[in-house]
N, C-alpha and C positions, 0 to 999 in steps of 0.2 A: 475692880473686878479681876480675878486671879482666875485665867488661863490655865488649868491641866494636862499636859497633853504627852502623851509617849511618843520617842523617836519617829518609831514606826508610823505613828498617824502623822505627823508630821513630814515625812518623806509622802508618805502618800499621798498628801494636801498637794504636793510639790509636781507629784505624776498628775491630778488631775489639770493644774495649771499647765503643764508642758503637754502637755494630751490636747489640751481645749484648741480649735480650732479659730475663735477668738483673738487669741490671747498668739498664734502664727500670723495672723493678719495683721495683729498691730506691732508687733515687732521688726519688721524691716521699715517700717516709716519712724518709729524710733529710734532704731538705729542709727539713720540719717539726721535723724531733726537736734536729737542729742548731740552727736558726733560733730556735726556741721556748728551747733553752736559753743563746745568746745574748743571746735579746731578757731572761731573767730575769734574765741578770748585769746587763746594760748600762742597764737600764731599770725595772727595780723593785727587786731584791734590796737594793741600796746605802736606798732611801727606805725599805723596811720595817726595815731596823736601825735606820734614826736615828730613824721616826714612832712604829715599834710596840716595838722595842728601847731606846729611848730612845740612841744610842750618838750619838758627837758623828759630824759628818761626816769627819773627820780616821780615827778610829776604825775607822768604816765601811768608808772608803777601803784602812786596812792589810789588813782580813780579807777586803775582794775580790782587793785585790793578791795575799795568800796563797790562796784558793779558787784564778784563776787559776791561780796558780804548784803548787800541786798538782795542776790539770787537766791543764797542762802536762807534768810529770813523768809521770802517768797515760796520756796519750795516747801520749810516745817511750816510754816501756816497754812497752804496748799494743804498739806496732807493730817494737819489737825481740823480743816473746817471742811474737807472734801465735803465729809456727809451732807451737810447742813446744807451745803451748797447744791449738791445732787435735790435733794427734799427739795430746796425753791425751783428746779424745775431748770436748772442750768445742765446741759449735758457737758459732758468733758472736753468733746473737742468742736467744740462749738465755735464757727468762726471771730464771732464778736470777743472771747475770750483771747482769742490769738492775735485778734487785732488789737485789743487793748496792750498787750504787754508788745508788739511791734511798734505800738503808739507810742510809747515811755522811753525808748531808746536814746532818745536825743537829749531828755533827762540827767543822761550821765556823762554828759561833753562839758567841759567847762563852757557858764554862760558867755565869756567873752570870746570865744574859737568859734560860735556860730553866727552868723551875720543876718537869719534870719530870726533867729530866738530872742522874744523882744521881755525885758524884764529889766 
């Protein structure tokens, strides 16, 4: 499907989104939630495997590089299966959604730095 559209209606699209009262509501909790979860990659995650995990920094470095790269994969298929996902009846910010990906966290520790992660 090939999309036609001129500047103008496209600027326009842009004023109704920044006009929508919606769209002011969810942006300062995005702001936060986004922010907060960048500041945990960029700025402490990496010091707590090497302080409290004991992991070298080389170490550390691979499994943010990987955390990333599965945030990444997460986020285009997020936004390639949205719809489908909306159609079954899941809203977006639906607790269980947020719990599941809070759930998976521990996912990305090495198995043997947790004492309770049995496998």
């Amino acid at each position: 499907m090939v999309c036609v559209t001129t500047k103008g209606a496209q600027y326009a699209a842009f004023g109704k989104i920044f006009g929508s009262l919606a769209y002011w509501r969810l942006t300062p909790a995005s702001f936060f939630v986004h922010g907060g979860f960048m500041a945990l990659q960029g700025l402490w995650i990496a010091l707590w495997w090497v302080n409290v995990n004991g992991l070298s920094r080389t170490e550390a470095a691979h499994w943010l590089f990987a955390l990333n790269g599965v945030v990444l994969v997460a986020f285009f298929l997020l936004g390639v299966y949205v719809g489908a996902i909306e159609r079954a009846g899941v809203l977006p910010a639906r607790p269980a959604v947020l719990s599941g990906t809070a759930a998976a966290m521990p996912l990305f520790s090495p198995p043997d730095r947790i004492p309770w992660r049995f496998g």
